[in-house]
C-alpha positions in Angstrom: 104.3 2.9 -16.1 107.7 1.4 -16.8 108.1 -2.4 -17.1 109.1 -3.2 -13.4 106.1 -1.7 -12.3 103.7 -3.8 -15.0 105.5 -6.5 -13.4 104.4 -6.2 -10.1 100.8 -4.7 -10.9 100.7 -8.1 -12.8 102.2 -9.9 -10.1 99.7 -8.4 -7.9 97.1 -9.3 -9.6 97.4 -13.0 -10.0 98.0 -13.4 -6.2 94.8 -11.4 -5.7 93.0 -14.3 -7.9 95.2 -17.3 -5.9 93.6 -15.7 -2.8 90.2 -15.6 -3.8 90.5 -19.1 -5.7 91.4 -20.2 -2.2 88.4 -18.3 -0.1 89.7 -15.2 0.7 88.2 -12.1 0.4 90.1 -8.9 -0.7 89.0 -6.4 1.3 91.6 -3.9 -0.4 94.4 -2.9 -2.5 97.0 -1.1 -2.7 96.5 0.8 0.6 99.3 3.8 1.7 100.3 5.7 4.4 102.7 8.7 4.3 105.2 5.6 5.7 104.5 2.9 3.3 101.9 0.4 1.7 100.3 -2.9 2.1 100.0 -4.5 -1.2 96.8 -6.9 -0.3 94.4 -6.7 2.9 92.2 -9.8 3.2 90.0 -12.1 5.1 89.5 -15.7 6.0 86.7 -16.8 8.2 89.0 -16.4 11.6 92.2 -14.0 10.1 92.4 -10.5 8.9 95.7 -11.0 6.7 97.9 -8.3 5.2 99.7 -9.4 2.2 103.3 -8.8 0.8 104.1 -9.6 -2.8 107.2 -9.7 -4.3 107.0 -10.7 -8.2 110.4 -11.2 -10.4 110.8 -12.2 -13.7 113.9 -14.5 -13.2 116.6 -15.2 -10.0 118.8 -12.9 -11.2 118.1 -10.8 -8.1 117.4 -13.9 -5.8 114.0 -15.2 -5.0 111.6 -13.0 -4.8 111.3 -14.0 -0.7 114.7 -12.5 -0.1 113.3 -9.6 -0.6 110.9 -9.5 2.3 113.8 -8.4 4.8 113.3 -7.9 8.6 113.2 -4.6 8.1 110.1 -4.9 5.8 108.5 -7.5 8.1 108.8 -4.8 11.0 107.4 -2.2 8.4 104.3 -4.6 7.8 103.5 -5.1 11.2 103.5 -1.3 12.3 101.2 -0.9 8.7 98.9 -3.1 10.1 98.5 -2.0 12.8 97.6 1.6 11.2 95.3 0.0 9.6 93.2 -1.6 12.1 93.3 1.7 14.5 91.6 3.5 11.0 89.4 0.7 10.5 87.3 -2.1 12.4 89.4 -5.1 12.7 86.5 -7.5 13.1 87.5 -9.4 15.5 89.7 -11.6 13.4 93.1 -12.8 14.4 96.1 -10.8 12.6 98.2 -12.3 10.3 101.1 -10.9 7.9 101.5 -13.4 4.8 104.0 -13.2 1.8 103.3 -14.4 -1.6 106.5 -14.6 -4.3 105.7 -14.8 -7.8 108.2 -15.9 -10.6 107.5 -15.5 -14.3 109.0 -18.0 -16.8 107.9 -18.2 -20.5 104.9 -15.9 -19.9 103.5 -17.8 -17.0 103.4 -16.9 -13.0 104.6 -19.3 -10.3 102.6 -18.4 -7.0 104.2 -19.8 -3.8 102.1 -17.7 0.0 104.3 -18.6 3.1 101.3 -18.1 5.6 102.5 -16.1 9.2 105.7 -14.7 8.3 106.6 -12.4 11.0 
C-alpha cells in the first residue's frame, strides 16, 4: 500500500469513529461495484446515509471538498441507489453526506457537510 492510500484508509477510519461518536451506525465499508465505491454506508434513526471521504495531508491540491465534483455526486447517487435495489433500504430517508479530513502535525481535522447532492 503506498502512502496516498494509508492516507485515506486512515482518513477513513477516523470519520468512521466521528460517525459513531455521533450515533451512527456503520453498516459497511468500503463497498464496490464494477462502476465504483461508496467509502461509508450508515444509519441514523430516520436516514440511510452513504458517505464520501476525501482525506489530504495539506491544501496543496485544494480542500479536500473540491474534490467531491458533480460528476462524483452524480456517481454517488446512482451507487446508492445500487445499493438499496441489492439490499433492504429500511425504510429510512436517503441521504449522500461528505466528510473532508485534513492532517496537520500528525493530527486529523474532520469537517461532514450533511445532504450534499
Amino acid at each position: 500500500m503506498n502512502q496516498i492510500q494509508e492516507l485515506g484508509k486512515a482518513g477513513e477510519a477516523l470519520a468512521v469513529e466521528f460517525l459513531e461518536q455521533r450515533g451512527y451506525c456503520v453498516i459497511e465499508r468500503n463497498w464496490r461495484t464494477n462502476f465504483g465505491e461508496i467509502d461509508i454506508i450508515a444509519t441514523t434513526a430516520t436516514h440511510l446515509v452513504f458517505v464520501e471521504v476525501k482525506t489530504r495531508s495539506g491544501l496543496g491540491f485544494g480542500h479536500p471538498f473540491e474534490a467531491i465534483t458533480p460528476a462524483k455526486i452524480e456517481r454517488m447517487r446512482k451507487l446508492a441507489h445500487a445499493w438499496c435495489r441489492q439490499n433492504a433500504s429500511y425504510g429510512f430517508k436517503i441521504r449522500l453526506d461528505a466528510i473532508a479530513i485534513l492532517v496537520s502535525n500528525g493530527k486529523g481535522h474532520v469537517e461532514h457537510l450533511k445532504a450534499v447532492y
